[in-house]
C-alpha positions as CSV (number, residue, x, y, z in Angstrom):
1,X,1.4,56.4,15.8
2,X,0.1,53.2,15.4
3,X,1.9,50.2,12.4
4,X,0.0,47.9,10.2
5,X,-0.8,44.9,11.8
6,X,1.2,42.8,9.4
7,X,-0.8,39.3,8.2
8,X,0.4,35.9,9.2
9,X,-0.6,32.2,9.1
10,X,1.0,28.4,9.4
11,X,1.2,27.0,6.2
12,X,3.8,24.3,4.2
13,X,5.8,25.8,1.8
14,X,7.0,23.9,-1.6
15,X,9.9,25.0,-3.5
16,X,10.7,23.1,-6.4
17,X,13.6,23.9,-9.3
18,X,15.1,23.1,-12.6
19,X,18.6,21.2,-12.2
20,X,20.9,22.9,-14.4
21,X,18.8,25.4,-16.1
22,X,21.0,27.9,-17.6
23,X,22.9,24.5,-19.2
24,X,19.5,23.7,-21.1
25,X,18.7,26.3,-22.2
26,X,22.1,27.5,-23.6
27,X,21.9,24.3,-25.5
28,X,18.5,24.3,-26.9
29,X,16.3,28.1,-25.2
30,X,13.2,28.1,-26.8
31,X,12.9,23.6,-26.7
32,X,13.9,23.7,-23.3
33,X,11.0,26.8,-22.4
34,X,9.0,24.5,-24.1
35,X,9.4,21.3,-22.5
36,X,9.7,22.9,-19.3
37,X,5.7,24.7,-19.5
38,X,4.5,21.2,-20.6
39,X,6.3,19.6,-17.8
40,X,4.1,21.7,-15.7
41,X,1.2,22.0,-17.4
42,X,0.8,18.2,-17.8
43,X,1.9,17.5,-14.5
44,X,3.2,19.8,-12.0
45,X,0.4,22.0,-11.8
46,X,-2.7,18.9,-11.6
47,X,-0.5,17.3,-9.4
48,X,-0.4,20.7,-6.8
49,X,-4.1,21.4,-7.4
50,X,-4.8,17.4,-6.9
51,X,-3.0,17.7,-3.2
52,X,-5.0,20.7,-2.4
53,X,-2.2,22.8,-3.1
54,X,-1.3,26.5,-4.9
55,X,1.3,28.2,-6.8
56,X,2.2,30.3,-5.5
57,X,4.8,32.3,-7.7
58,X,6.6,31.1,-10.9
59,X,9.9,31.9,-10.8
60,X,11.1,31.1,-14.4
61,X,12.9,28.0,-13.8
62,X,11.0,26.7,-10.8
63,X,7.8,27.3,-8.3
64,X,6.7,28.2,-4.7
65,X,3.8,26.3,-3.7
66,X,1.9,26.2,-0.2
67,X,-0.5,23.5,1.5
68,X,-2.6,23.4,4.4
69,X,-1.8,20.0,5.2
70,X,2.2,18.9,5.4
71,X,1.1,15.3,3.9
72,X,-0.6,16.5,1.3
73,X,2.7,18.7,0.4
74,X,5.3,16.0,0.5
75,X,2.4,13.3,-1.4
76,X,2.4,15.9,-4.0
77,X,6.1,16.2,-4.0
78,X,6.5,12.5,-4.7
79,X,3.5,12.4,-7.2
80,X,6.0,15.0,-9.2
81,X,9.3,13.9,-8.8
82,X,8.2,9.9,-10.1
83,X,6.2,11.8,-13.0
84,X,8.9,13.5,-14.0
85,X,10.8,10.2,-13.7
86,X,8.9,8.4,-16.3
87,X,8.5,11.5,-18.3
88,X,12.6,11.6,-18.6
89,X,12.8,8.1,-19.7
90,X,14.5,7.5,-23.0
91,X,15.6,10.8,-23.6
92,X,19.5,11.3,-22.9
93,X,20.4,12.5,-19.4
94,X,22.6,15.9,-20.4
95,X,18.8,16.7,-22.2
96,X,16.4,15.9,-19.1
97,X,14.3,18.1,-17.3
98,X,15.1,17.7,-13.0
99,X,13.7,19.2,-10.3
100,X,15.6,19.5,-7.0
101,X,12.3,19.7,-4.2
102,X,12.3,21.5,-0.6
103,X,9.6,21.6,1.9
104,X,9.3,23.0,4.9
105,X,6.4,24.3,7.5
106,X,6.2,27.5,9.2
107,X,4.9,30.7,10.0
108,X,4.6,32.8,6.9
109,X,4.1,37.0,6.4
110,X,1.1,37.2,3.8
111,X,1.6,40.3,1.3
112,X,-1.0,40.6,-1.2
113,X,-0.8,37.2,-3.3
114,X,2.6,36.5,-2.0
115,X,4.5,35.0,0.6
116,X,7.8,35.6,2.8
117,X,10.0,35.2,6.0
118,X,12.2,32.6,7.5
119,X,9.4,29.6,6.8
120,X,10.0,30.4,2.8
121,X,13.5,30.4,3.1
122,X,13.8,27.4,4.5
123,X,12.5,25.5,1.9
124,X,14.0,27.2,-0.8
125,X,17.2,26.6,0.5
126,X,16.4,23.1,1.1
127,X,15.3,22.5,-2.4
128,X,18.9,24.2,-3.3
129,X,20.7,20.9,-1.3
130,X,18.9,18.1,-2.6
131,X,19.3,15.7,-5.8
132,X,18.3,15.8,-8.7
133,X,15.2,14.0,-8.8
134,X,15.1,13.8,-4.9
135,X,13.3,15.8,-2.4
136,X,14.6,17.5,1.3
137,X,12.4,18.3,4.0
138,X,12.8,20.1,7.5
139,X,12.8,17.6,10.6
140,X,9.0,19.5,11.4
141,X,7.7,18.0,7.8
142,X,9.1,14.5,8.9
143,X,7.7,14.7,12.2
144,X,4.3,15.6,10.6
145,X,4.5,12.6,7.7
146,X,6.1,9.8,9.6
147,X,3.8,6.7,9.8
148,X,1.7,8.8,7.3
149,X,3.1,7.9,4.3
150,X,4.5,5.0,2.9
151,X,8.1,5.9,2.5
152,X,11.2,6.5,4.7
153,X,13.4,9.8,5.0
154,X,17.2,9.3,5.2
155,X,18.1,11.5,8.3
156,X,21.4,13.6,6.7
157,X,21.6,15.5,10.1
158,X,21.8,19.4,11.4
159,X,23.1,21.4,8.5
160,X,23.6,24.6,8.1
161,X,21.8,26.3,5.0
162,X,22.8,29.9,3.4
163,X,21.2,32.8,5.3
164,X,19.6,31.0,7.8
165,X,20.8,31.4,11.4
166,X,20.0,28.4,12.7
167,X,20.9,24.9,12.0
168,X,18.4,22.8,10.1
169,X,17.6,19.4,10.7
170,X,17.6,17.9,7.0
171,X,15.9,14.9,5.8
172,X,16.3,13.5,2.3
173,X,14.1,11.4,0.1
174,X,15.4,10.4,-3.3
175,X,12.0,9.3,-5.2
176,X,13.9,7.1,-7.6
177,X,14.8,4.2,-4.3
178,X,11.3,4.5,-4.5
179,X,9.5,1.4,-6.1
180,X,8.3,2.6,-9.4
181,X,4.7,3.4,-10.2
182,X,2.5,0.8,-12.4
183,X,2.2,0.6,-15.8
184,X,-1.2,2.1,-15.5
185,X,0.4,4.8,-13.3
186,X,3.1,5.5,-15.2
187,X,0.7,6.0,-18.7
188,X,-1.2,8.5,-16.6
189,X,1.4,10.4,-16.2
190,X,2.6,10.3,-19.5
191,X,-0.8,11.5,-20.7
192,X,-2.1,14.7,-20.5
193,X,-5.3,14.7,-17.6
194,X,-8.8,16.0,-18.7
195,X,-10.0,19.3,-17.7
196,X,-9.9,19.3,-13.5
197,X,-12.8,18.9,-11.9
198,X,-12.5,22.8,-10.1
199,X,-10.7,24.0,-12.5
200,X,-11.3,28.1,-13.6
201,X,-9.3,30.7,-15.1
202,X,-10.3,34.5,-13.6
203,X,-10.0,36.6,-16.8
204,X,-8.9,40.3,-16.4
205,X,-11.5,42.8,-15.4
206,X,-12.9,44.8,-18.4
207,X,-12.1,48.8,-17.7
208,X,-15.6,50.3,-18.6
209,X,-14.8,54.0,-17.6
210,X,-12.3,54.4,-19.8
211,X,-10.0,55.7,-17.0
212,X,-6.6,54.7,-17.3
213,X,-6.4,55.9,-13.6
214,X,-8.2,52.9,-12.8
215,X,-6.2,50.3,-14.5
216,X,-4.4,49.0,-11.8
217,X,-7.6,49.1,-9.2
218,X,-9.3,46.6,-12.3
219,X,-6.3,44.6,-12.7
220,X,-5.7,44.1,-8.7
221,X,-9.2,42.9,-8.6
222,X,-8.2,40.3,-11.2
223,X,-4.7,39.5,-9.1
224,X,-6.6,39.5,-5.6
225,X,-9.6,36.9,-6.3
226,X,-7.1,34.7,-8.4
227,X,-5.2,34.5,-5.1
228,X,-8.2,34.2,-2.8
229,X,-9.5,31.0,-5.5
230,X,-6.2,29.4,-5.3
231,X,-6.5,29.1,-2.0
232,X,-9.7,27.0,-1.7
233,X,-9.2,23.5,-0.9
234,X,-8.7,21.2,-4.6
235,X,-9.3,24.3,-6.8
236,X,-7.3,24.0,-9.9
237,X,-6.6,27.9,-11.0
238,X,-4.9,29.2,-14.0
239,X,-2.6,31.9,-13.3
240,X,-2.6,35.9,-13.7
241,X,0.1,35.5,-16.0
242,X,-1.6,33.5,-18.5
243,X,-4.8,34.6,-17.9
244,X,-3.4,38.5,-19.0
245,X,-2.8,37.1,-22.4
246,X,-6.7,37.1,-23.0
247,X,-6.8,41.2,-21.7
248,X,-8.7,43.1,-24.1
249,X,-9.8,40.3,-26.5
250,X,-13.1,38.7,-27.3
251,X,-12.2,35.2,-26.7
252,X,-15.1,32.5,-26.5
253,X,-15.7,30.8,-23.0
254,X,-15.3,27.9,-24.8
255,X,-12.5,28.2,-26.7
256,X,-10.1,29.5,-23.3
257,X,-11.6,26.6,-21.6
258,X,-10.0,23.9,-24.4
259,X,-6.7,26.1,-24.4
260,X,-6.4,26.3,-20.9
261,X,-7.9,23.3,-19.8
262,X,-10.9,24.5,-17.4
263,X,-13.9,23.7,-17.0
264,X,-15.4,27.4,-15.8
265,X,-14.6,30.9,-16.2
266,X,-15.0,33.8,-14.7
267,X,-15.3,37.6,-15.9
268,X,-16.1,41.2,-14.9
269,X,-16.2,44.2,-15.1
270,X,-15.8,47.7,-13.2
271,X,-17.3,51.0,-14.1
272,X,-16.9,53.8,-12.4
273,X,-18.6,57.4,-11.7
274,X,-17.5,60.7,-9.4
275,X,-18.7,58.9,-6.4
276,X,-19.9,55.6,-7.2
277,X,-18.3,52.3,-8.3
278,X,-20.3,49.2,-10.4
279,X,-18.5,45.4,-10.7
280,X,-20.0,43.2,-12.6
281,X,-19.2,39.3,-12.8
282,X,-20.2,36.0,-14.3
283,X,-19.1,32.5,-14.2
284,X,-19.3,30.6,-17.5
285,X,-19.1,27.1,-18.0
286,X,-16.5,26.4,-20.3
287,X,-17.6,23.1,-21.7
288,X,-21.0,24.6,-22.9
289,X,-20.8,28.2,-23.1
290,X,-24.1,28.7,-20.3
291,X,-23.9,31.3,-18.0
292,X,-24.5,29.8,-14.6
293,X,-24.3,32.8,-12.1
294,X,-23.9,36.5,-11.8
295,X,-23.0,39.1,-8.9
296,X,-23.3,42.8,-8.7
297,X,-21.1,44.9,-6.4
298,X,-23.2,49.0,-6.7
299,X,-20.9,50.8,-3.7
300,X,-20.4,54.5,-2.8
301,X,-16.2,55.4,-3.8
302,X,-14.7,55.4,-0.5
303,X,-11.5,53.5,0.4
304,X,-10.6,51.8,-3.0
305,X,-8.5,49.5,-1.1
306,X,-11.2,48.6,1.3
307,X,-13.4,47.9,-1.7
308,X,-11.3,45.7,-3.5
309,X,-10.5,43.4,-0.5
310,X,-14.0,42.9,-0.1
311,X,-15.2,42.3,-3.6
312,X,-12.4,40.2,-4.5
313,X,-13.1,38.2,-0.3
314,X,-17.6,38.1,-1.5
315,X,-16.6,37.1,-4.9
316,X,-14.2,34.1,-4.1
317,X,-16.5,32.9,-1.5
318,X,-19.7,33.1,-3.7
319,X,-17.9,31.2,-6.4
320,X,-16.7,28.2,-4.2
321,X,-20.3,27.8,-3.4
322,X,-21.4,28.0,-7.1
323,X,-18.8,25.8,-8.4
324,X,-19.5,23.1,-6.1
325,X,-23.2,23.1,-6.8
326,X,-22.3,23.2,-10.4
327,X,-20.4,20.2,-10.3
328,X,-23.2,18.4,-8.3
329,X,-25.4,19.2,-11.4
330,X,-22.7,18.0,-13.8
331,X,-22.2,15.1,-12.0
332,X,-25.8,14.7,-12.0
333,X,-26.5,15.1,-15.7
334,X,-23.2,12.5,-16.8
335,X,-23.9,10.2,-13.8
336,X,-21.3,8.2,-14.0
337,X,-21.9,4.7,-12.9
338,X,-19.4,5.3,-10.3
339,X,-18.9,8.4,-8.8
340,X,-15.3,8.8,-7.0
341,X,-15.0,10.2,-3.8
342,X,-14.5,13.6,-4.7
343,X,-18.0,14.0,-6.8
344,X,-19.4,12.3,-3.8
345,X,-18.3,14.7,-1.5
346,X,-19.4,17.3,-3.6
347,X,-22.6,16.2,-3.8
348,X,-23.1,15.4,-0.1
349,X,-22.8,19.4,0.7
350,X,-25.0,20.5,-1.8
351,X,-27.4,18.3,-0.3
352,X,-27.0,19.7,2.9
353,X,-27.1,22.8,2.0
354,X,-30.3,22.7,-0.3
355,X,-32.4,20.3,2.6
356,X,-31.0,22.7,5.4
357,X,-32.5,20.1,8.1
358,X,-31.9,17.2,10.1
359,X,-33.6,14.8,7.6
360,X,-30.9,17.0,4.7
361,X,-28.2,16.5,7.2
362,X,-28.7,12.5,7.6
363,X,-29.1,12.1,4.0
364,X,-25.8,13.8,3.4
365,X,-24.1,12.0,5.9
366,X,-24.9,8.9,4.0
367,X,-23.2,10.2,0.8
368,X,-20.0,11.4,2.7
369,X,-19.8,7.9,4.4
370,X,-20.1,6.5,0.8
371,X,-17.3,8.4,-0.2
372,X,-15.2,7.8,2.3
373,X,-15.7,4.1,1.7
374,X,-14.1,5.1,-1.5
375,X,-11.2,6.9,-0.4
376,X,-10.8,6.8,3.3
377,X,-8.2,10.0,3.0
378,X,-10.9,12.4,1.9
379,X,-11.1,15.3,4.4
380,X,-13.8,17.2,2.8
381,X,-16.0,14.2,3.6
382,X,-14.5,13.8,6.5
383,X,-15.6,17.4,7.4
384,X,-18.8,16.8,6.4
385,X,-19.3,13.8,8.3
386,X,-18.6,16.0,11.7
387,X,-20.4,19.2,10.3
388,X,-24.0,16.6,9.5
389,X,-23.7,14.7,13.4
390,X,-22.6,17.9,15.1
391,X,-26.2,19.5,13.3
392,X,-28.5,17.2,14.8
393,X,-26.9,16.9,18.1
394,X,-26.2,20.7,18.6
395,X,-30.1,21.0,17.4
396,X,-31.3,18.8,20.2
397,X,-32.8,16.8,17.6
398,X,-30.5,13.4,18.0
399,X,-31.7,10.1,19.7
400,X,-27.9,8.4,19.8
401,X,-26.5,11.6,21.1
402,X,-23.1,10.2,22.8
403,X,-22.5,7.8,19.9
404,X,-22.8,11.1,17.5
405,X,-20.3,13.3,19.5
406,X,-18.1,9.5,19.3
407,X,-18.4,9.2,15.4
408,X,-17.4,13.3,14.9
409,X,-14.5,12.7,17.2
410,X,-13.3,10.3,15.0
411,X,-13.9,12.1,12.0
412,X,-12.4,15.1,13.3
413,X,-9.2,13.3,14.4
414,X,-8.9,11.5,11.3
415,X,-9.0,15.1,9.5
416,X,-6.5,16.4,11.8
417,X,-4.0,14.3,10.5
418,X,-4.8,14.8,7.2
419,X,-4.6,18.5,7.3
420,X,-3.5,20.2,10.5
421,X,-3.5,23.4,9.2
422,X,-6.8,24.0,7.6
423,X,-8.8,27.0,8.5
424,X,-11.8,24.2,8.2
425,X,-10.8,21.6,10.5
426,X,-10.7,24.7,12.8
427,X,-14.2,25.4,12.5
428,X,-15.3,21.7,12.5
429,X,-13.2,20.9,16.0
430,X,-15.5,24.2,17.4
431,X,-19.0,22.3,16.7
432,X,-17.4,19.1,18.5
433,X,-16.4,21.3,21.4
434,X,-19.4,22.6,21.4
435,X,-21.8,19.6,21.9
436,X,-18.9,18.8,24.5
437,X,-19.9,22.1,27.0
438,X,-16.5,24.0,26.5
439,X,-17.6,26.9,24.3
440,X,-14.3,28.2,25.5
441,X,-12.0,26.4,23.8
442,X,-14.2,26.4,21.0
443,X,-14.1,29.7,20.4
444,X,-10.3,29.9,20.4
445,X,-10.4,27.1,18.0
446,X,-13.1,30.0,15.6
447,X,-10.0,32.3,16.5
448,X,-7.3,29.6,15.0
449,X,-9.7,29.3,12.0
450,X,-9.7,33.1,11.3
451,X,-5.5,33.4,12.0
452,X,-5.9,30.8,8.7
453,X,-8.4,32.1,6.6
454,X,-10.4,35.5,7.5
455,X,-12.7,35.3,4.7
456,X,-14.7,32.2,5.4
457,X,-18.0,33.7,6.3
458,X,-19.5,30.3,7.8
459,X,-16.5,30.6,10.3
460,X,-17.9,34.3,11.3
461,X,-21.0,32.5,11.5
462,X,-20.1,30.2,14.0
463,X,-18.1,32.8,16.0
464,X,-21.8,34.4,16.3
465,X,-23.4,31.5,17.9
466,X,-20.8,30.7,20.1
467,X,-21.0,34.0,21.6
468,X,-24.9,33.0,23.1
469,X,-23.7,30.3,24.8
470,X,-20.6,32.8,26.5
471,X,-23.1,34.6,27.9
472,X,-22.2,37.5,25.3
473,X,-25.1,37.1,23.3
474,X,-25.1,41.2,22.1
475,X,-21.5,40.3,20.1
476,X,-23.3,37.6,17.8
477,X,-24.5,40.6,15.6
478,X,-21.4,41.9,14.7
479,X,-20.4,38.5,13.7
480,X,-23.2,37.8,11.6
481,X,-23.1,41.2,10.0
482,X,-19.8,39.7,8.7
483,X,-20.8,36.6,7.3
484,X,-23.8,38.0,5.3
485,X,-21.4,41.1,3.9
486,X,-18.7,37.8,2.7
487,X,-21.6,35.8,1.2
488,X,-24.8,37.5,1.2
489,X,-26.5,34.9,-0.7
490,X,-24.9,32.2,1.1
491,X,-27.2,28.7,1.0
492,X,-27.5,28.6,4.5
493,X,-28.3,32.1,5.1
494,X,-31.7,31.2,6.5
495,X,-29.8,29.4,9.5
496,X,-28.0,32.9,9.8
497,X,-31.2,34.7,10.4
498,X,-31.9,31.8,12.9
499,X,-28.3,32.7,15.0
500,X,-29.7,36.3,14.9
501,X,-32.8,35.6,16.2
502,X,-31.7,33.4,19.2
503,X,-29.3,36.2,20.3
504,X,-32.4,38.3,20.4
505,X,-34.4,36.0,21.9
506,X,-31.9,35.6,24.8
507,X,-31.5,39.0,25.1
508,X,-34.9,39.9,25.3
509,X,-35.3,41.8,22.1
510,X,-38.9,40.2,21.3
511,X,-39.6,42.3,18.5
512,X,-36.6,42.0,16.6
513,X,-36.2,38.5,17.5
514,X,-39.5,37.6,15.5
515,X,-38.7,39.7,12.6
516,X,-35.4,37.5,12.2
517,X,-36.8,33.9,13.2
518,X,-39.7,34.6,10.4
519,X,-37.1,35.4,8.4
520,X,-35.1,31.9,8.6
521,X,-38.4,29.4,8.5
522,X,-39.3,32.0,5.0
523,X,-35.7,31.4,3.6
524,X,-35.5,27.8,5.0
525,X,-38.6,26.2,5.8
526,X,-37.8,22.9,6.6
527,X,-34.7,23.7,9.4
528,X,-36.6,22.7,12.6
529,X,-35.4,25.0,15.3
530,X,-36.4,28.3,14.2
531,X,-40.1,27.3,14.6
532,X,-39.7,26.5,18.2
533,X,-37.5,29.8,18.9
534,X,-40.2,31.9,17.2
535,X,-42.5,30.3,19.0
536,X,-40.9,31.6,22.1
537,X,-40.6,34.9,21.5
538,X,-44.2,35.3,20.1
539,X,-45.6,33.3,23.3
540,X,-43.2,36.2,25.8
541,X,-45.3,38.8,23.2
542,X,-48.6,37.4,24.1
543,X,-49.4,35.8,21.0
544,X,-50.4,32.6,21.7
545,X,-52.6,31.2,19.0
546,X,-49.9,31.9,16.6
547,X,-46.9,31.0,19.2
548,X,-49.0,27.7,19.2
549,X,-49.2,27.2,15.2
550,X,-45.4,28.2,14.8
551,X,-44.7,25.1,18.0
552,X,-47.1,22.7,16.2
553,X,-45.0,23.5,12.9
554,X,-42.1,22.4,14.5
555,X,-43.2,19.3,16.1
556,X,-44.1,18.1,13.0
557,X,-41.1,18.6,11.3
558,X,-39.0,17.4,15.0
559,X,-41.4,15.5,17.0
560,X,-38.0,14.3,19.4
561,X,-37.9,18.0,20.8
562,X,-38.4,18.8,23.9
563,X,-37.9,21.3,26.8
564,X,-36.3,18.2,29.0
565,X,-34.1,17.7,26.4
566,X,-32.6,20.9,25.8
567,X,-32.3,21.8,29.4
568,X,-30.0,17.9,29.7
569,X,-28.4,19.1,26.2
570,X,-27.5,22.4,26.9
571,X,-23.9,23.3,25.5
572,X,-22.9,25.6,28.6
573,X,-23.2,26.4,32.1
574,X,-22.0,30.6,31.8
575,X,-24.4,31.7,34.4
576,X,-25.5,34.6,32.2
577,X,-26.4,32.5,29.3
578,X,-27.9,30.2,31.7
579,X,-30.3,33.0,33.0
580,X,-30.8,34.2,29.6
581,X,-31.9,30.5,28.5
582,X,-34.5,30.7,31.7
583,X,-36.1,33.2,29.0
584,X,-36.3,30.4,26.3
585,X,-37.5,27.7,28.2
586,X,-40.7,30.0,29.5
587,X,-41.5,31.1,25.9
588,X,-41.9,27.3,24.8
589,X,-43.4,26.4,27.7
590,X,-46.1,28.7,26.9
591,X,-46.2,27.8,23.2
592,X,-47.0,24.5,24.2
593,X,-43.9,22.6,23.9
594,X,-44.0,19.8,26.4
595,X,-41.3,19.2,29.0
């Protein structure tokens, strides 16, 4: 009989808690409580969602967070321990509000919306040995942040921590040797921060049956996505906790959004019938009560548990996409005189997602070099930056080819050490390998990406299209078929349809192949290569005055390609690809497309 494949990934694990608790609060309980949620309100929680961070779990009188980057973890940790600093000055020490901090990175067991094993452990006991005020981190944290940050750990050497059966190389950092933040700094942290740019609350699922059998199916949907949101790189996300206090009321958008402090908000609904289950959702803005985007989920009752995983998986991908779109339009309609990096970035892949083309691609690589001339540390940009050279050289459409692959290596390392363990930089590196002829390897880095993060449908994507060049052109389907079920309305789902359509075409499946490729130029009419792979497969059908037209469309919108230069581009020598690409190079050959 087989087990459940139990899920797993690399991640850096925060634990953070209250010196002394059970002293404070048997002097003052409900002041302390108090001070305690405004401590993290004000700054604890911005501070994790500022580092690309999530809670993980409150545990009363302290927190588990996780990061996908080890830097961003300790920054964060640094960022709190000095606020809390300033926030403790003048008031008398038996009445202040400490944290002791532990971080560590390893291999966690993922169960639902949290986490477990020996990686957890580590940190919290490491958290249970340091200062008050101070922070302990494993020797793999400092390896990770040495020369990456400006401060230095005091090596306190193997120790050996409660239940663990190793020794632990422990490091300590007390944030108060620290030189203290500006005055400017240190009023920032005194004050609370306006609403957070990605900032949403997930309100509980409305019951529309009536069943009370459902009740926990609704409410897991609720617990699921506000897991799957928290995840998302710089999301700010209130949690399920608070969020159940609005269950069952009729609360303005706008009024949760000044008590929480978000700028969106999402709500639902689930109805269900004998054999049929209907969930609704909508994401509000907060700030102005308009309704900026709706999804219906209309599926047969089968496995409820199936179901939920892939609403709650559709839903928190469709709203990443939504919400960064909607902050483009924000930032348009305020434009601020000077955007920061972060609105730059944002802006940069709506861009390239709306243009879908080379021209779309270089414009948004101008944006996310402006922001990085902003802040040189931020890796969406820096992701964007290889993702926009890696289009036009994997396209066959770039004239500085070498110097391309050059930049994105750079890019690509620089996001490496950023934020080793993001499912993202994964998917990035794969493009790079790519346009460097080892699908191979960049396969196993799609593999690495999905151990991280098995709901990012772009990744799926890209798993497809490496398949062609393996010579395994038939599995691209199934990958596809993925992608479109996590975000069927996905901006570059025109792209998708291209992927599809080259499989085909490789494979020799004319008809089906033509049926896809009109499919992309319909849904994105101005990305290039689709024209010239339609115009292959019509010119194998025989249909050459409109093999011609769909080749003269394309040159037009890429006069720089050319058979010659795919054939000296090519991004693999598989002998069966290479046959199957024979197949390509005929079809535009006969549509006209010179050598």
């Amino acid at each position: 009989m087989g087990t459940e494949r139990v899920e797993r990934r690399l991640t850096a694990i925060l634990a953070a808690d209250v010196v002394g608790y059970c002293r404070l609060t048997s002097m003052d309980e409900e002041g302390t409580h108090v001070r305690l949620k405004e401590h993290l309100r004000v700054l604890v929680d911005p501070k994790i969602s500022e580092h690309r961070g999530h809670v993980v779990k409150n545990t009363g009188d302290g927190m588990l967070a996780e990061f996908s980057s080890v830097v961003d973890a300790v920054r964060c940790a640094i960022d709190v321990q000095r606020g809390m600093a300033e926030r403790n000055a003048g008031i008398p020490r038996n009445k202040r509000i400490d944290f002791r901090i532990g971080i560590n990175v390893g291999d966690v067991i993922i169960d639902g919306a949290d986490i477990f094993g020996d990686g957890v452990n580590v940190a919290v006991r490491l958290e249970g040995i340091a200062e008050p005020g101070g922070i302990c981190v494993s020797a793999r944290v400092q390896e990770y942040v040495q020369g990456r940050v400006d401060i230095t750990f005091e090596d306190a050497g193997e120790q050996r921590l409660k239940n663990i059966s190793q020794p632990v190389r422990v490091y300590r950092l007390n944030v108060r040797d620290i030189d203290p933040p500006s005055s400017a700094q240190s009023t920032a942290a005194l004050s609370p921060p306006g609403r957070p740019r990605l900032s949403i609350v997930v309100l509980p699922f409305a019951n529309l049956g009536g069943d009370r059998q459902h009740d926990d199916f609704v409410d897991a949907i609720t617990e699921n996505l506000t897991t799957d949101v928290s995840r998302l790189p710089d999301y700010f996300v209130i949690a399920c906790k608070t969020a159940f206090a609005y269950k069952g009321k009729a609360v303005d958008a706008r009024q949760i959004g000044r008590e929480l402090g978000v700028r969106y908000v999402l709500e639902g609904s689930v109805q269900s019938s004998t054999d049929r289950l209907r969930v609704n959702a909508q994401l509000i803005d907060a700030e102005s009560g308009a309704h900026l985007w709706a999804e219906r989920f209309d599926k047969p009752r089968a496995d409820l548990f199936d179901m939920q995983d892939e609403i709650t998986a559709r839903l928190a991908r469709a709203m990443d996409i939504q919400l960064v779109m909607a902050e483009t339009q924000r930032f348009k309609r305020e434009g601020p005189k000077q955007p920061n990096s972060v609105d730059l970035a944002l802006r940069g892949h709506t861009v390239f997602w709306q243009r879908m083309s080379v021209a779309g691609a270089r414009e948004a690589r101008g944006i996310f070099e402006e922001a990085l001339r902003v802040d040189d540390t931020n890796v969406d940009a820096l992701m964007g930056l290889v993702e926009t050279h890696m289009w036009e050289v994997n396209s066959y459409m770039s004239s500085a080819r070498a110097e391309q692959v050059r930049l994105a290596e750079a890019a690509m390392s620089r996001a490496s050490e950023l934020t080793p363990l993001d499912a993202r930089m994964h998917f990035c590196r794969a493009a790079v390998l790519i346009a460097l002829r080892a699908p191979e390897r960049a396969f196993r880095e799609i593999e690495l990406s999905m151990s991280l993060d098995r709901d990012l449908p772009y990744v799926h994507m890209r798993a497809g299209s490496i398949k062609i060049f393996l010579g395994c052109a038939e599995e691209a389907e199934g990958h596809l078929s993925n992608a479109m079920r996590l975000s069927p309305r996905h901006p570059m789902l025109g792209n998708w349809y291209a992927i599809l359509g080259s499989a085909d075409l490789h494979l020799g499946r004319l008809d089906k192949a033509v049926d896809r490729l009109r499919k992309a130029v319909e849904i994105a009419p101005n990305h290039e290569i689709p024209y010239f792979y339609l115009a292959a497969a019509l010119a194998l059908q025989g249909h050459g005055s409109e093999a011609a037209l769909a080749c003269k469309v394309g040159r037009r919108l890429a006069p720089i390609f050319r058979i010659g230069k795919c054939r000296a581009e090519v991004q693999s020598d598989n002998p069966v690809f290479m046959q199957q690409r024979e197949r390509v190079y005929e079809g535009l050959e006969k549509a006209g497309l010179p050598e």
